[in-house]
C-alpha positions as CSV (number, residue, x, y, z in Angstrom):
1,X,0.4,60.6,-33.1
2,X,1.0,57.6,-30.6
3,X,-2.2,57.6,-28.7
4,X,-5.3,59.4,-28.6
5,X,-4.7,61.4,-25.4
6,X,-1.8,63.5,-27.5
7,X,-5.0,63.8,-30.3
8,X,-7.0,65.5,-27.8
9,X,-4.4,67.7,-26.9
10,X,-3.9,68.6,-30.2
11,X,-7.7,69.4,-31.3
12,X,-8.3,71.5,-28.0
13,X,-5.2,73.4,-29.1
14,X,-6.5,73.8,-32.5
15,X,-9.3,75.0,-31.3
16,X,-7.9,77.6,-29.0
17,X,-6.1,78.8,-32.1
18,X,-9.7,79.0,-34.0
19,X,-11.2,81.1,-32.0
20,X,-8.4,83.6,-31.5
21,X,-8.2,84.2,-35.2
22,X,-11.7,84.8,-35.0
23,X,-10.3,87.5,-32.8
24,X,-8.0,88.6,-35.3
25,X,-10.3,89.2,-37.6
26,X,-11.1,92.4,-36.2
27,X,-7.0,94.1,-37.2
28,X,-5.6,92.7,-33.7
29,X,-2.7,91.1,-33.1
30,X,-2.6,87.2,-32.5
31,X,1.0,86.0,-31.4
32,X,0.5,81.7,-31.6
33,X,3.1,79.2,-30.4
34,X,2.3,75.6,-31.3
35,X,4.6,72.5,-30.9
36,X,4.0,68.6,-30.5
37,X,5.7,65.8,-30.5
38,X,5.4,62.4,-29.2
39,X,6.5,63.4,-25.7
40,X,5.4,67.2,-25.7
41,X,3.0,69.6,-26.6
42,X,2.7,73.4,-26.2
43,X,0.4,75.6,-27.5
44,X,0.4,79.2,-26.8
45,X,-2.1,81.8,-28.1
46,X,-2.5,85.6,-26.9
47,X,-4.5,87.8,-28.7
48,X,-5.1,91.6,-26.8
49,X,-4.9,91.1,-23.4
50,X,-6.2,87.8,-23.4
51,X,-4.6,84.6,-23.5
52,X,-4.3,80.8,-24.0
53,X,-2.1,78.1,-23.1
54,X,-1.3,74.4,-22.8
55,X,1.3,72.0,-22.0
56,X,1.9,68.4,-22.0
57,X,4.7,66.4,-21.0
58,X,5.9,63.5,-19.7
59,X,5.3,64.5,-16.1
60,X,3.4,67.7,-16.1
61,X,0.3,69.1,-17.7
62,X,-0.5,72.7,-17.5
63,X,-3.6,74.8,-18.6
64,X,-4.2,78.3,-18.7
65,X,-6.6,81.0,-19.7
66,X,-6.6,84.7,-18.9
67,X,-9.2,87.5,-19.9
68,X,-7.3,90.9,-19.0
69,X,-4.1,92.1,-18.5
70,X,-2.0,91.1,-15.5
71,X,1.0,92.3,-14.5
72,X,4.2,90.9,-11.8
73,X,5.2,92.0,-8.6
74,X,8.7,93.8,-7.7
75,X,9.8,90.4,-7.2
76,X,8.3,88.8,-10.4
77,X,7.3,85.5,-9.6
78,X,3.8,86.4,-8.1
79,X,0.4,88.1,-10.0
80,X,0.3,91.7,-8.7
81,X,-2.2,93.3,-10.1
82,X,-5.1,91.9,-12.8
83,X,-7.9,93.3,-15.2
84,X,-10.0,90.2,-15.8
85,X,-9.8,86.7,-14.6
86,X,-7.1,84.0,-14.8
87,X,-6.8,80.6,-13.9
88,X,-4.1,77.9,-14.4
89,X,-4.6,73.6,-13.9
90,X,-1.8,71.4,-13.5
91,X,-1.4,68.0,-13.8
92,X,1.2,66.1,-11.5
93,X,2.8,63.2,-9.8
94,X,-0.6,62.0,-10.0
95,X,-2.4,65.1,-8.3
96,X,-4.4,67.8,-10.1
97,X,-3.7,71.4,-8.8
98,X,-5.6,74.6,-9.8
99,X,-5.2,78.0,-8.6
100,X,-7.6,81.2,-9.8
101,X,-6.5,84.6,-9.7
102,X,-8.9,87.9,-9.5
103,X,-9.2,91.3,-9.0
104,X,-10.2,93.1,-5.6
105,X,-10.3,96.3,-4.6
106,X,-6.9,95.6,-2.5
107,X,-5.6,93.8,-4.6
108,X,-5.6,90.3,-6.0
109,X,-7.8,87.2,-4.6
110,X,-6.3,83.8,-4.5
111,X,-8.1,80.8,-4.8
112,X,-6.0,77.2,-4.4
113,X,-8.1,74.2,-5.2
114,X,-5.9,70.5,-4.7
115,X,-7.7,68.0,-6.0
116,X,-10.7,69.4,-6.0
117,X,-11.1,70.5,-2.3
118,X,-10.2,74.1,-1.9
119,X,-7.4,75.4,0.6
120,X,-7.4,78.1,2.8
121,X,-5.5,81.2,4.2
122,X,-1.9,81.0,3.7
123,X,-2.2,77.2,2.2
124,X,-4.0,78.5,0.0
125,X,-1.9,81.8,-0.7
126,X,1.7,79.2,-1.3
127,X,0.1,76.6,-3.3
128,X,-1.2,79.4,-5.6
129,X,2.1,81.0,-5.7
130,X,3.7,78.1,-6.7
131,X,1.5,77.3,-9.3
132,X,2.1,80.2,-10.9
133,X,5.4,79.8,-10.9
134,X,4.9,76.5,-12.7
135,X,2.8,78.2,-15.1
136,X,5.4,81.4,-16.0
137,X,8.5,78.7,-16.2
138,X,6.8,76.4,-18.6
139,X,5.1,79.5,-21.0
140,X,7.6,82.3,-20.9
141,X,4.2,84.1,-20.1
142,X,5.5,87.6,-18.8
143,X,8.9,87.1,-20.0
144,X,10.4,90.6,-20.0
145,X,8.6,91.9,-16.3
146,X,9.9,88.5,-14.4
147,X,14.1,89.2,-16.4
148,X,13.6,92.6,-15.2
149,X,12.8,91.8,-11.9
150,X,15.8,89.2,-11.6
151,X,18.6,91.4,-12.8
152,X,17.4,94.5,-10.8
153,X,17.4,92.3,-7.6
154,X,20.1,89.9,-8.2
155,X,21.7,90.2,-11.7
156,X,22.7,88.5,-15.1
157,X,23.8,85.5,-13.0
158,X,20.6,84.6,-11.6
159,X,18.4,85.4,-14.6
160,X,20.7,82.4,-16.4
161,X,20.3,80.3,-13.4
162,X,16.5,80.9,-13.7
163,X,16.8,80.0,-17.7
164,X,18.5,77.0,-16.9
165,X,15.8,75.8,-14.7
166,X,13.0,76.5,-17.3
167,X,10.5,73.6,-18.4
168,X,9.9,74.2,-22.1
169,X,11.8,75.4,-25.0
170,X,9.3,77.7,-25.7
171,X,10.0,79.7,-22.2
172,X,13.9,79.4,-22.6
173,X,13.3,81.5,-26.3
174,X,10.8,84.2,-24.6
175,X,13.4,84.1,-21.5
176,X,16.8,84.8,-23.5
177,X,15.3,87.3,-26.0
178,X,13.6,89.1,-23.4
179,X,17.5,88.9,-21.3
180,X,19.1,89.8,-24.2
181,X,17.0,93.1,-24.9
182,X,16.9,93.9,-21.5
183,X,21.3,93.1,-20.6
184,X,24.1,93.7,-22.7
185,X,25.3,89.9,-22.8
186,X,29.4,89.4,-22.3
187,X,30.9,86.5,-23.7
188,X,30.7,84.8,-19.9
189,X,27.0,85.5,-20.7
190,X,26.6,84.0,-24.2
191,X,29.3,81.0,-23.2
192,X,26.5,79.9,-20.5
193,X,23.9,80.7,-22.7
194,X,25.2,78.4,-25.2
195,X,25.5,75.3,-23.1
196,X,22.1,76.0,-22.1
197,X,20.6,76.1,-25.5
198,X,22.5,72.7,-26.3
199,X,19.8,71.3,-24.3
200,X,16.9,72.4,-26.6
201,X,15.2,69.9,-27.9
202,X,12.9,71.9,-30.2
203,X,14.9,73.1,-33.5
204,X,12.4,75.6,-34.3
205,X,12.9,78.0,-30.6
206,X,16.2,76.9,-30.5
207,X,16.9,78.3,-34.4
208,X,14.8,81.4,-33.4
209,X,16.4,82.2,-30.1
210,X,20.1,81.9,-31.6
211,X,18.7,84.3,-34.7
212,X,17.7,86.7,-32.5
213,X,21.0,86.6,-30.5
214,X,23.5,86.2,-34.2
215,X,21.2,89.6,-34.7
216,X,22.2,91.8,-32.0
217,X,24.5,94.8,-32.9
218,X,27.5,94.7,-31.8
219,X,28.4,91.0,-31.3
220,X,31.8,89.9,-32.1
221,X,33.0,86.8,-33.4
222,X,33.7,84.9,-30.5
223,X,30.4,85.0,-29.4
224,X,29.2,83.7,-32.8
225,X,31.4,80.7,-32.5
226,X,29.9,80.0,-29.0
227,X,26.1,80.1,-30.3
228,X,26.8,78.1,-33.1
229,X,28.2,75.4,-31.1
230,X,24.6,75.6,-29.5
231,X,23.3,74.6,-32.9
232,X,25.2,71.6,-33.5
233,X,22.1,69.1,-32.4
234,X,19.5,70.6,-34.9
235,X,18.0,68.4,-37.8
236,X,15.9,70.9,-39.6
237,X,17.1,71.7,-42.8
238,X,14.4,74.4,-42.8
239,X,15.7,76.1,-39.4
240,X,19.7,75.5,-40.4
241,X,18.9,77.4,-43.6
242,X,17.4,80.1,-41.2
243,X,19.6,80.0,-39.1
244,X,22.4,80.5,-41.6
245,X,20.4,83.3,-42.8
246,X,20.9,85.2,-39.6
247,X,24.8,84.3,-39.0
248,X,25.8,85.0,-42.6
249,X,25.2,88.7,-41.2
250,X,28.5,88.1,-39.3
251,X,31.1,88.7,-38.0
252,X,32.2,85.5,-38.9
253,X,36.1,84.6,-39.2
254,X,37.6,81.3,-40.4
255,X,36.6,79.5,-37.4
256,X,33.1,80.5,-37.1
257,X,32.7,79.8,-41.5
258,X,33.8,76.3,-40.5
259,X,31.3,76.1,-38.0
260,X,28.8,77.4,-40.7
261,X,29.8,75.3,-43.3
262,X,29.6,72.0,-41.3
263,X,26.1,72.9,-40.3
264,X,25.5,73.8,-44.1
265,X,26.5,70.3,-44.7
266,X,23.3,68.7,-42.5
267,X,20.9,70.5,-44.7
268,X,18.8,68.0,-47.4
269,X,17.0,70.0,-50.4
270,X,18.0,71.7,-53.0
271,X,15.7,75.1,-51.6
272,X,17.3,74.9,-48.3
273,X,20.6,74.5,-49.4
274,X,20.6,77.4,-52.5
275,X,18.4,79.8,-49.9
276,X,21.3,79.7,-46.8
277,X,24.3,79.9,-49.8
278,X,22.5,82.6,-51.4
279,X,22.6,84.3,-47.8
280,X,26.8,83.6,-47.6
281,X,27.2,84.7,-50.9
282,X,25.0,88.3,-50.3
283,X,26.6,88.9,-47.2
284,X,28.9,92.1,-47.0
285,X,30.9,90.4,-44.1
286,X,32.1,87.7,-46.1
287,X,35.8,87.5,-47.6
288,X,36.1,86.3,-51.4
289,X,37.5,83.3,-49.9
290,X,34.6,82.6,-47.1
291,X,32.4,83.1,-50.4
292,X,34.3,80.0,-52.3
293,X,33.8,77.8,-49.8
294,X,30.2,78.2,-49.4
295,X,30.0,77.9,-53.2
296,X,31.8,74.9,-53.2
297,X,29.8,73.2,-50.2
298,X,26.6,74.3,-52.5
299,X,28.4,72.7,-55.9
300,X,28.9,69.5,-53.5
301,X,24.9,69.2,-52.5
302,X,22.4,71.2,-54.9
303,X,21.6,68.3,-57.4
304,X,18.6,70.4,-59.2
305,X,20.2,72.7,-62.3
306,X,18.0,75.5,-61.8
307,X,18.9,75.9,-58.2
308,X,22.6,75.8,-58.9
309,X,22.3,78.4,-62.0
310,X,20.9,80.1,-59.6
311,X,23.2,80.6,-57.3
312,X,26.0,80.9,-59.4
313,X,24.1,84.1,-60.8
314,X,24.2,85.0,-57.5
315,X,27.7,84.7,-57.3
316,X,28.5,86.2,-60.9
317,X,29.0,89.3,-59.3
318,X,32.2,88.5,-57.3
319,X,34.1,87.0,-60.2
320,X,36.8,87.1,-61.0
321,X,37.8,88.5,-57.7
322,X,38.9,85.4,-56.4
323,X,40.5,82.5,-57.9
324,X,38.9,80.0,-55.3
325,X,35.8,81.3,-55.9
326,X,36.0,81.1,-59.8
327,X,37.3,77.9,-58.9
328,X,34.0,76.7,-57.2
329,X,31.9,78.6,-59.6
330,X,33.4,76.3,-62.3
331,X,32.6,73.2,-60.8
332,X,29.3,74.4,-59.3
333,X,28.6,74.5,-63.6
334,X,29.9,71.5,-63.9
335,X,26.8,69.6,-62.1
336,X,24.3,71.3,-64.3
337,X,22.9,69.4,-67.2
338,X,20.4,71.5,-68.7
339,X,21.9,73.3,-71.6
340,X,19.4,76.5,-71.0
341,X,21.1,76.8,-67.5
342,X,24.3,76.5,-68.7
343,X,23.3,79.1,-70.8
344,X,22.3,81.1,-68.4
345,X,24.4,80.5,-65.9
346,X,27.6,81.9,-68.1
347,X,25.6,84.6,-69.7
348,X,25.7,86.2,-65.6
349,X,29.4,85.9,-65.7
350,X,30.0,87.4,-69.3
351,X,30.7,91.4,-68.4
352,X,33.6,89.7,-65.9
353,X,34.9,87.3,-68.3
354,X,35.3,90.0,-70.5
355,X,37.5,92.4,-68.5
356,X,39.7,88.7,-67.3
357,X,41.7,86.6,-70.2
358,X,41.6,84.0,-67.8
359,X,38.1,83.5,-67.2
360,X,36.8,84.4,-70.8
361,X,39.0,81.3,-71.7
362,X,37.1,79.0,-68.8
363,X,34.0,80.6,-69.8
364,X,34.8,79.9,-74.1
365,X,35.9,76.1,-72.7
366,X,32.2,76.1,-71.4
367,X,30.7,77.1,-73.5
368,X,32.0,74.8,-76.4
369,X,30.6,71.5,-73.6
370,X,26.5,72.8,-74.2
371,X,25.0,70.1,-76.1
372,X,22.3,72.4,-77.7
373,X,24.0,74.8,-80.8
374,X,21.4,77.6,-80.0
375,X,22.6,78.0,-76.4
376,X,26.2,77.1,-77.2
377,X,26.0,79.8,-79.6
378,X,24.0,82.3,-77.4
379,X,26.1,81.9,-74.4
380,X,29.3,82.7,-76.5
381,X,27.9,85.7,-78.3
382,X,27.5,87.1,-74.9
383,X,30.8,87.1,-74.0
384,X,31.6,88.3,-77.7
385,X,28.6,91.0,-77.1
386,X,30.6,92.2,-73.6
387,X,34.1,92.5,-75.0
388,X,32.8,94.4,-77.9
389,X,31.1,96.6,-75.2
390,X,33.9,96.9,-73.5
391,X,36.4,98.3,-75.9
392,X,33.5,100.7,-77.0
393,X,32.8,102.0,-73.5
C-alpha cells in the first residue's frame, strides 16, 4: 500500500463488497472481482440486477453503480434499454466526466455532466456515449451482448481487435470467455489471442481466461502450445498449479509437456507443486512417459516427505508400466526421510512389485535402507503379503 489514496480505494471497495453480501444473504447470487496493486485497482460486484464497480489506474478512474437491468443496442456499444438507474464517473487527463443513464417511456435519457456543468443535446448524447464506452472496455460489464454484436456485424476479426484495445485484465477475461462461447476459435484465432494475453499483467484473469480456453472441447494440441506460451510471464505458484490443473486435461504432445513442465518448474511450495503433479499424473491424456517426467520434475522440487509419499501413491498405480517412470518413482523415494513414508510410500507399489521381478527387487533394496525395524519390516511383509496373494488368486 504506497499511499493512502490506493487505501481509500480499497475500503470503498471493501465496502461495496459488504453490502452485496448482505445481499447474498437472502440465496442470490453475488459474482465479486477484486484486484490491487500498486498501480491498479478493480473491484467488481453484481448481485441480481444490480451492480458495482471501480477502477483505478495510472491515468483513469472509473466509477459505477447500476440498480436494474440494462441491456445494449444492435450495435453494442450504447445503453438501449434500462430498468433502474445507472451512472458512471471518470477520472481523466485531469478532467472529471460523469454520464447518468435512465428510463423513459421512449427510451433511454442521457444526462452528460463535464466537470460539473451539464451538456446539452447532442454534446451531451456523444460524451455520454463515450463514457460508456470507457466504462464497458475497462469492466467487461455486458460482455457476451457487446461479442455478439461485434461478430454479427463484423466478425471474429474485429471482436479480437476490440479485445486488444481493452483497459483491464478483468475485461480482456469476461471478453475472451464470452468470444469463446459465443465463436468456434481457429488456431488464427487462439494464435492472436495468445499474444494478446502475453500482455496481461494480472496472473489470476490471465490463469482463469487460459483455463477456460485449455477447457473447451475439441481443442487440439497446437492450440495448447499457443496458450501456454501466453502463460510464460506468470509468477503465481498458486495460478501455475491451476493452470496446470486445466492443461493436464490435454491434448498435450511432447512439445506442449515441455511447455508444461518448464512452467511446473516456476512453482515454490511443496502444495503447489504435489497438487499440479498430482493433476499430470491423474490425467487420462498422458503417455507413461509424459507421466515420468512430471514425476521426476516433482522428485526434483517437493522437499516435504509427506507431499512426495503422496504423490508417489499417486503414481503407484502406473507402475511398472514404464521404466522411466519407475525410474522417477525411485528417486522421488529417494528424497524422503521419514521412515513411516517410506513405508508407506512402497506399501502403494506392493500388488505391482509383486507381479514384476524387477521392481519387487528395487522395492526389497528399499526397503532394507528404512532406518526404523518396524517399518522396514512392515513395508517388506507387504510385498511378501502381495506375492502370496498373488499365487493364491
Amino acid at each position: 500500500m504506497k499511499n493512502l489514496r490506493t487505501l481509500a480505494w480499497l475500503t470503498g471497495a471493501a465496502i461495496i463488497v459488504a453490502a452485496f453480501y448482505a445481499g447474498a444473504l437472502r440465496d442470490r447470487t453475488v459474482d465479486i472481482d477484486f484486484d490491487a496493486d500498486d498501480s491498479r485497482t478493480v473491484a467488481f460486484v453484481r448481485e441480481g440486477d444490480q451492480g458495482a464497480f471501480r477502477y483505478r489506474g495510472d491515468a483513469l478512474e472509473v466509477e459505477a453503480e447500476w440498480r436494474g437491468d440494462f441491456t445494449l443496442n444492435a450495435e453494442g456499444d450504447d445503453v438501449a434499454s434500462l430498468d433502474g438507474k445507472l451512472w458512471i464517473a471518470l477520472e481523466r487527463d485531469a478532467r472529471s466526466e460523469k454520464a447518468i443513464f435512465e428510463p423513459r417511456r421512449d427510451g433511454v435519457r442521457r444526462r452528460y455532466f463535464r466537470d460539473g456543468e451539464e451538456a446539452e443535446g447532442a454534446e451531451a448524447e456523444a460524451g455520454a456515449a463515450a463514457a460508456f464506452a470507457t466504462f464497458m472496455r475497462v469492466s467487461g460489464v455486458q460482455a457476451d451482448q457487446r461479442v455478439r454484436a461485434i461478430l454479427d456485424s463484423a466478425g471474429a476479426g474485429a471482436a479480437l481487435a476490440e479485445i486488444a484495445a481493452l483497459e483491464s485484465d478483468l475485461a480482456v477475461r469476461r471478453y475472451v470467455l464470452a468470444l469463446n462461447d459465443l465463436h468456434e476459435l481457429s488456431g488464427a484465432d487462439i494464435a492472436a489471442l495468445s499474444d494478446i494475453l502475453r500482455r496481461m499483467e494480472n496472473d489470476q484473469d490471465l490463469r482463469l481466461t487460459l483455463s477456460g480456453l485449455l477447457e473447451t472441447d475439441g481443442i487440439g494440441a497446437p492450440a495448447v502450445r499457443s496458450l501456454l506460451e501466453a502463460a510464460r510471464g506468470m509468477e503465481s505458484a498458486h495460478d501455475i498449479r491451476k493452470l496446470i490443473e486445466s492443461a493436464a486435461a490435454g491434448p498435450l504432445d511432447d512439445a506442449g509437456m515441455a511447455q508444461v513442465i518448464r512452467l511446473y518448474g516456476r512453482i515454490d511450495g511443496d502444495h503447489d507443486l504435489r497438487k499440479a503433479a498430482e493433476a499430470l499424473l491423474e490425467s487420462g491424456a498422458l503417455t507413461p512417459d509424459q507421466r515420468a517426467l512430471a514425476l521426476a520434475a516433482a522428485a526434483g522440487r517437493i522437499d516435504g516427505d509427506r507431499d512426495m509419499r503422496v504423490l508417489l501413491e499417486t503414481a503407484a498405480p502406473d507402475l511398472p508400466a514404464s521404466g522411466a517412470l519407475v525410474d522417477a518413482w525411485f528417486d522421488g523415494f529417494a528424497g524422503i526421510d521419514t521412515s513411516r513414508d517410506q513405508r508407506l510410500a512402497l506399501e502403494a507399489i506392493a500388488n505391482g512389485a509383486a507381479a514384476s521381478p524387477a521392481l519387487a527387487a528395487a522395492y526389497r533394496k528399499a526397503a532394507a535402507a528404512i532406518d526404523d525395524r518396524r517399518d522396514r519390516e512392515g513395508a517388506l511383509d507387504a510385498l511378501d503379503l502381495a506375492a502370496a496373494e498373488r499365487r493364491a488368486g
